[in-house]
Backbone as CSV, one residue per row, in Angstrom:
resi,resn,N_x,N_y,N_z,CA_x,CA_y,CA_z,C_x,C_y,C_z
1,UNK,38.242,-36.210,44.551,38.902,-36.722,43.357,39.121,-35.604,42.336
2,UNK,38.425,-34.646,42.090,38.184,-33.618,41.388,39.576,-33.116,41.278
3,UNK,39.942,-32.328,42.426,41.094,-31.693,42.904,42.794,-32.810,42.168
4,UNK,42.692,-33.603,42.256,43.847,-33.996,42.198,43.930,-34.533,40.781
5,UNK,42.928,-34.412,39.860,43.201,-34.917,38.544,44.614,-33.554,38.112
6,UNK,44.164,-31.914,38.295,44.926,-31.286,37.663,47.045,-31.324,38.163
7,UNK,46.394,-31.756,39.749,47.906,-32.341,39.974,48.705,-33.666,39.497
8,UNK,47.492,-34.434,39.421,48.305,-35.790,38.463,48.871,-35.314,37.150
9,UNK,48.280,-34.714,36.504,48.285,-33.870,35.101,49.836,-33.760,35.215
10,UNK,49.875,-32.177,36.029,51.326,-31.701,36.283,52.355,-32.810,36.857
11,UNK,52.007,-33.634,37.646,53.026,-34.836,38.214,53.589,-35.449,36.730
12,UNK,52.523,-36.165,36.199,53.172,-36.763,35.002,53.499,-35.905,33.549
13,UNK,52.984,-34.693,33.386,53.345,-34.284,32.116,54.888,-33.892,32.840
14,UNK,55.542,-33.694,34.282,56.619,-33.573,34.564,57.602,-34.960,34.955
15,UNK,56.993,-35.674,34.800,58.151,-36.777,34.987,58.415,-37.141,33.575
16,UNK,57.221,-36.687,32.574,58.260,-37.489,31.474,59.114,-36.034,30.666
17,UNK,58.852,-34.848,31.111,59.693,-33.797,30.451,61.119,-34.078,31.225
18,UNK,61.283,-34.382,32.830,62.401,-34.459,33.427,63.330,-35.647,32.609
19,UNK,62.054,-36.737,32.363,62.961,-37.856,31.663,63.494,-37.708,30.231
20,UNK,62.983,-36.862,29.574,63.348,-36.241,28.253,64.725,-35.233,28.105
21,UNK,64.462,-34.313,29.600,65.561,-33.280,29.641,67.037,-34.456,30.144
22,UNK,66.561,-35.315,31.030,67.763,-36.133,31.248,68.303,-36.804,30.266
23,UNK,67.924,-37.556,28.863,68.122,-38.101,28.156,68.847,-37.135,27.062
24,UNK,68.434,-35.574,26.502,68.543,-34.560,25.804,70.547,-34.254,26.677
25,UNK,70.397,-33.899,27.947,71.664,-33.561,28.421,72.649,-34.927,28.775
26,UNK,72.103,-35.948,29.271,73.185,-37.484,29.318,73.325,-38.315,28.545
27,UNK,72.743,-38.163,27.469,72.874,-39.056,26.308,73.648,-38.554,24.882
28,UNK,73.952,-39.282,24.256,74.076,-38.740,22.888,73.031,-39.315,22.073
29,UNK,72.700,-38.926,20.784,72.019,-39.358,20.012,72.206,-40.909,19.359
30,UNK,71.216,-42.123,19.749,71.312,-42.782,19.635,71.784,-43.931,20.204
31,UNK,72.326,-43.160,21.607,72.815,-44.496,22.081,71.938,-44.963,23.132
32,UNK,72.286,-46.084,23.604,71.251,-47.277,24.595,71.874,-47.373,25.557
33,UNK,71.079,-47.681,26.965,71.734,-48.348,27.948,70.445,-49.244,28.599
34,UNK,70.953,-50.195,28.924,70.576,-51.237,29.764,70.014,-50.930,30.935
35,UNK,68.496,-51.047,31.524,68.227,-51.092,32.481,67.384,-52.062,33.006
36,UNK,67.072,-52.068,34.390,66.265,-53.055,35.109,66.865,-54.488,34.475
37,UNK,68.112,-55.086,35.326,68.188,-56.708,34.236,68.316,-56.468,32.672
38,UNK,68.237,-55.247,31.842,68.613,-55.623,30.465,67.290,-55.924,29.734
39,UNK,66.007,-55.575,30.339,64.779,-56.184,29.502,64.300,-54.782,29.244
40,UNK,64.572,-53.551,30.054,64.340,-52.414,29.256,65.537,-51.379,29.024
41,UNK,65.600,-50.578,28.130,66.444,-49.614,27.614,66.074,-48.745,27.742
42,UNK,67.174,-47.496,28.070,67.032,-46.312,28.311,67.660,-45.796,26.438
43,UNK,67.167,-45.098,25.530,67.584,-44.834,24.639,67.441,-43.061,24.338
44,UNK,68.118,-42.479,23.203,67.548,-41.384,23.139,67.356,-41.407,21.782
45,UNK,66.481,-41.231,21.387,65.792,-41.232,19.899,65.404,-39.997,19.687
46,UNK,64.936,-39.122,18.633,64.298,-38.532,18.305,63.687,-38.751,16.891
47,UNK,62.201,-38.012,17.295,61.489,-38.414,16.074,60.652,-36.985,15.426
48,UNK,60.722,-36.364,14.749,60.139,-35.549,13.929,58.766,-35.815,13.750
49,UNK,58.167,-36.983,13.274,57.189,-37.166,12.442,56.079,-38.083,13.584
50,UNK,55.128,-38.849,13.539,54.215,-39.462,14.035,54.542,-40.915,14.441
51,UNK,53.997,-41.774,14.926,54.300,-43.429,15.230,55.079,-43.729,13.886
52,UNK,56.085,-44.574,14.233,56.983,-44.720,13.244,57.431,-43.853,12.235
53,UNK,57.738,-42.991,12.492,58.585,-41.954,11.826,57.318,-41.570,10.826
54,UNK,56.129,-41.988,10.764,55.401,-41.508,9.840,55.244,-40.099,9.455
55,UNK,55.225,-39.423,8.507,55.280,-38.255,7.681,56.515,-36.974,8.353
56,UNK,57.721,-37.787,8.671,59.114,-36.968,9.314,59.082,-36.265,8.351
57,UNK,59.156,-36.555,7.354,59.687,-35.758,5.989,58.660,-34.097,6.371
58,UNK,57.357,-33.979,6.271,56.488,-33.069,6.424,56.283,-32.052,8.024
59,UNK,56.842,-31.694,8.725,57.428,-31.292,10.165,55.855,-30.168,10.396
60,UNK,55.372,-29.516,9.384,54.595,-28.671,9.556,53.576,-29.517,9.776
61,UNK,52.635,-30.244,8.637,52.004,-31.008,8.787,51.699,-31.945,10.364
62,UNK,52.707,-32.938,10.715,52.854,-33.377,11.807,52.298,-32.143,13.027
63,UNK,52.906,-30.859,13.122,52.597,-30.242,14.204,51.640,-30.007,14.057
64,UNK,50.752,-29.315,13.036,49.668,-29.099,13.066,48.310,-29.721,13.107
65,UNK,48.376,-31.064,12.854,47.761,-32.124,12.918,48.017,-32.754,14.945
66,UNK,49.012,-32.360,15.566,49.107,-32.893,16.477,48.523,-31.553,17.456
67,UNK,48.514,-30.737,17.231,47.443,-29.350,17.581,46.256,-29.847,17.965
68,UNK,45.954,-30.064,16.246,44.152,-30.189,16.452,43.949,-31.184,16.739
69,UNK,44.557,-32.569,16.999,44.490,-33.468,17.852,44.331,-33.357,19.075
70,UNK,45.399,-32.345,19.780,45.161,-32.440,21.152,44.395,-31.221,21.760
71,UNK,43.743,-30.576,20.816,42.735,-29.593,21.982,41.263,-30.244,21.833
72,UNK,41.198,-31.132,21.532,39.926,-31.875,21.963,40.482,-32.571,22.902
73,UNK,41.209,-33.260,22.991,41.717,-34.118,24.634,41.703,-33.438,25.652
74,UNK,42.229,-31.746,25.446,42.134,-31.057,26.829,40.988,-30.220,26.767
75,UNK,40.408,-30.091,26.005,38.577,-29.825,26.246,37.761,-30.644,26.927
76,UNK,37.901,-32.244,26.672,37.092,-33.156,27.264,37.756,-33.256,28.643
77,UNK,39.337,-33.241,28.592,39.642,-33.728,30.329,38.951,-32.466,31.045
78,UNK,39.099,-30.957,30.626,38.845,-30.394,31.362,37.290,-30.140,31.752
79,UNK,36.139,-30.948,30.657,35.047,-31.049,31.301,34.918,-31.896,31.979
80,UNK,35.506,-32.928,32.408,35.763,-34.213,33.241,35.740,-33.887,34.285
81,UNK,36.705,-33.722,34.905,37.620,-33.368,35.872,36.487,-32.850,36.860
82,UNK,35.525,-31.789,36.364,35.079,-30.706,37.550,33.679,-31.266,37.867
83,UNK,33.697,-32.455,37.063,32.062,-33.596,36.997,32.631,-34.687,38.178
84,UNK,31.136,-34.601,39.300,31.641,-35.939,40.301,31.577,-37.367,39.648
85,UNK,32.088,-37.862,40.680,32.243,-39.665,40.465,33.040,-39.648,38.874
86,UNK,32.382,-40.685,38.245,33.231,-41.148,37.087,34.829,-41.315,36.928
87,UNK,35.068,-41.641,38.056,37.017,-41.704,38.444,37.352,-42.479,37.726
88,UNK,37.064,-43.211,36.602,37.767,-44.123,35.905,38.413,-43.757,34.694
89,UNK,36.796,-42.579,34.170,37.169,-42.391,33.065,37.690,-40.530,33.424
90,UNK,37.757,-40.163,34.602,38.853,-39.317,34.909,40.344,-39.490,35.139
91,UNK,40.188,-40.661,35.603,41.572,-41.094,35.412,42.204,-41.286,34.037
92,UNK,41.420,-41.648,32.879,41.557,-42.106,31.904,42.310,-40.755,31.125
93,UNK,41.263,-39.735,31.392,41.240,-38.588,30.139,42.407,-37.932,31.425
94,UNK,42.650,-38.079,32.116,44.111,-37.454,32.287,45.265,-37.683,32.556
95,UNK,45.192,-39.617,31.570,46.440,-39.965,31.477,46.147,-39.405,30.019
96,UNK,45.581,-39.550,29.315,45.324,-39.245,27.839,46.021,-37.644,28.059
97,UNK,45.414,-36.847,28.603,45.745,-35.150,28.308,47.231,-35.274,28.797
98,UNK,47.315,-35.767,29.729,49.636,-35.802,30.132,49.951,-35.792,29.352
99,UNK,49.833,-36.933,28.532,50.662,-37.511,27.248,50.716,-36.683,25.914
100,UNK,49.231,-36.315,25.527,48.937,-35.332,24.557,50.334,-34.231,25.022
101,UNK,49.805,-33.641,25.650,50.789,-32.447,26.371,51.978,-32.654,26.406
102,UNK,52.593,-33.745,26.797,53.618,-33.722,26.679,54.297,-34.012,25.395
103,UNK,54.078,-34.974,24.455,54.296,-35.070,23.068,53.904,-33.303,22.324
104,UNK,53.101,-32.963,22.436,52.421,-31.827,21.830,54.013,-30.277,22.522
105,UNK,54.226,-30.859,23.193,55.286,-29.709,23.971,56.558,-29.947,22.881
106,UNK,57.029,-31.513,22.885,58.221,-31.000,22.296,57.979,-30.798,20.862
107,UNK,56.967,-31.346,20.270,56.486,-30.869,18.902,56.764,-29.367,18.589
108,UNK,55.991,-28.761,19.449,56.424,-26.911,19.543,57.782,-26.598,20.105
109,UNK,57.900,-27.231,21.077,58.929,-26.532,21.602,60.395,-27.056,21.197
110,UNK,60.488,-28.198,20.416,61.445,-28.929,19.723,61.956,-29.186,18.619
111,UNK,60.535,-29.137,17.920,60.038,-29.563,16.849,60.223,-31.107,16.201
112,UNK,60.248,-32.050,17.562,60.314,-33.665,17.437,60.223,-34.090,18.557
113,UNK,59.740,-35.114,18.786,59.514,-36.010,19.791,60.842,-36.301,20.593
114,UNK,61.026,-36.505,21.594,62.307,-37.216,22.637,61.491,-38.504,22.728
115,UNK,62.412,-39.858,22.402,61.649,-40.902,22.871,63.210,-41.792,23.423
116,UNK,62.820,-42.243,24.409,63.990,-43.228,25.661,63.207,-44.501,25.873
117,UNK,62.519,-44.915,25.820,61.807,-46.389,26.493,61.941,-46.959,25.699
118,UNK,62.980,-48.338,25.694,62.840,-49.755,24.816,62.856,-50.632,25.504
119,UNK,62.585,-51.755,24.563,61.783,-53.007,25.243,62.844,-54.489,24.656
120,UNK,63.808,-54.502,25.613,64.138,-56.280,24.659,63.317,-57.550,24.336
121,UNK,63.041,-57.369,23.334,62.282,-58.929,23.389,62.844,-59.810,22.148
122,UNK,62.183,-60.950,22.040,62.481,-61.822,20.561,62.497,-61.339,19.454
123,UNK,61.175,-60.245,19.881,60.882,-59.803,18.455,61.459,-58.708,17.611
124,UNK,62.421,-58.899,16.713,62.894,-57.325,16.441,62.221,-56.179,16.389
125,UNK,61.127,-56.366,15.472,59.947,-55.446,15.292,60.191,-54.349,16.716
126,UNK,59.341,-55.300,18.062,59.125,-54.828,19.087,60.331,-54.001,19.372
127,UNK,61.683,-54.508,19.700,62.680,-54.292,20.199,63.154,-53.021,19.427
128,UNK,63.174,-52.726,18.240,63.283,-51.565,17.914,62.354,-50.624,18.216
129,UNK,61.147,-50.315,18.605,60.194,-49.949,18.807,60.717,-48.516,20.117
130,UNK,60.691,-47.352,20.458,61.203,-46.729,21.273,59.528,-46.047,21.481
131,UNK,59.376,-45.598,22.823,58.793,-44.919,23.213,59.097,-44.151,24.430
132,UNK,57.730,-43.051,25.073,58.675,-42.103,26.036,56.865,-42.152,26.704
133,UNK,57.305,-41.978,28.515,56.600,-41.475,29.293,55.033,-40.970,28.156
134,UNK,55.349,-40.332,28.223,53.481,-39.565,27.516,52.988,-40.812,26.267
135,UNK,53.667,-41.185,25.514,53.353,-42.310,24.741,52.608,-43.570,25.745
136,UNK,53.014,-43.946,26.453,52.574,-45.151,27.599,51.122,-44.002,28.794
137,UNK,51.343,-42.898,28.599,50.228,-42.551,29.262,49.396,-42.335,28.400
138,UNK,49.491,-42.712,26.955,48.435,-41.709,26.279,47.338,-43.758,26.187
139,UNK,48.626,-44.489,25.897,47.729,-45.659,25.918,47.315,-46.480,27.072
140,UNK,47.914,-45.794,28.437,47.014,-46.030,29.498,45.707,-45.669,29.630
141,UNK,45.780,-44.629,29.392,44.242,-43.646,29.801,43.233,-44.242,28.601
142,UNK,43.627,-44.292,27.225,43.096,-45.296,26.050,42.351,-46.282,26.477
143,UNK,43.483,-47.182,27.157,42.540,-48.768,28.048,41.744,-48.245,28.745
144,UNK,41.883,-47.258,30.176,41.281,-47.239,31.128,39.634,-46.662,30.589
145,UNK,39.832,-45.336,29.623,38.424,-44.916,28.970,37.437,-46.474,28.336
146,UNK,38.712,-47.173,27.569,37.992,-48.392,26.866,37.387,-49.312,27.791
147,UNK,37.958,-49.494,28.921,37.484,-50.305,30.231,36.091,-50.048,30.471
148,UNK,36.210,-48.451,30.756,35.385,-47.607,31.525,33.714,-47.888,30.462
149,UNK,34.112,-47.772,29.004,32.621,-48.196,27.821,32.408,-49.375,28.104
150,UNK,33.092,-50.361,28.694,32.824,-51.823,28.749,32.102,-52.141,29.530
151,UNK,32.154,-51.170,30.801,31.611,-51.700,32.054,30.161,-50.776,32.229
């Protein structure tokens, strides 16, 4: 199990950069398309700032705060990882480190988030709501660690 946490890592911090670079070159800004039946959207958003556009205005702030956020995530996955058993909450801390990583990439390397994943539902709230690959892994690995204290 050891061995393949650092390839899951690379598998998913690369499917959601591929899905970012596809959205960055086939999309324009802002627009939607319909997928699976129309219950999810492919969108291209970008966001500067934190969950809900929080502190866009401040670009330095945001990065630097999303720094020291994420080198404790890849400190702990990487003491994880090389420790036997505990596959749950290895699985956990390296959906958590993908996601970090990958949000944390276009922060530097962008200086804003790429976000494509929407959700139709009743609720407007929700339905405006966009997210991307590393966002959904960061709150996978979230549950799976939270699972993992439960049990």
């Amino acid at each position: 199990m050891r061995r393949w946490m650092p390839g899951m890592f690379a598998v998913l911090l690369g499917a959601d950069e591929v899905m970012k670079q596809y959205v960055e070159d086939y999309m324009e800004p802002g627009e939607e398309r319909r997928i699976a039946g129309g219950k999810l959207l492919l969108r291209r958003i970008h966001n500067p700032g934190f969950a809900l556009g929080t502190l866009e205005d401040q670009p330095k702030i945001v990065r630097n705060v999303s720094v020291a956020a994420a080198v404790p995530v890849f400190a702990w996955w990487l003491s994880l990882i090389w420790r036997k058993g505990h596959w749950i909450e290895k699985t956990g801390s390296t959906l958590a480190a993908a996601g970090a990583a990958g949000n944390l990439m276009d922060r530097l390397l962008r200086g804003k988030v790429v976000d494509y994943i929407g959700f139709r539902t009743r609720s407007s709230f929700f339905s405006k709501l966009t997210a991307n690959l590393a966002d959904l892994y960061l709150a996978a690995g979230s549950l799976l660690m939270a699972v993992r204290k439960i049990l």
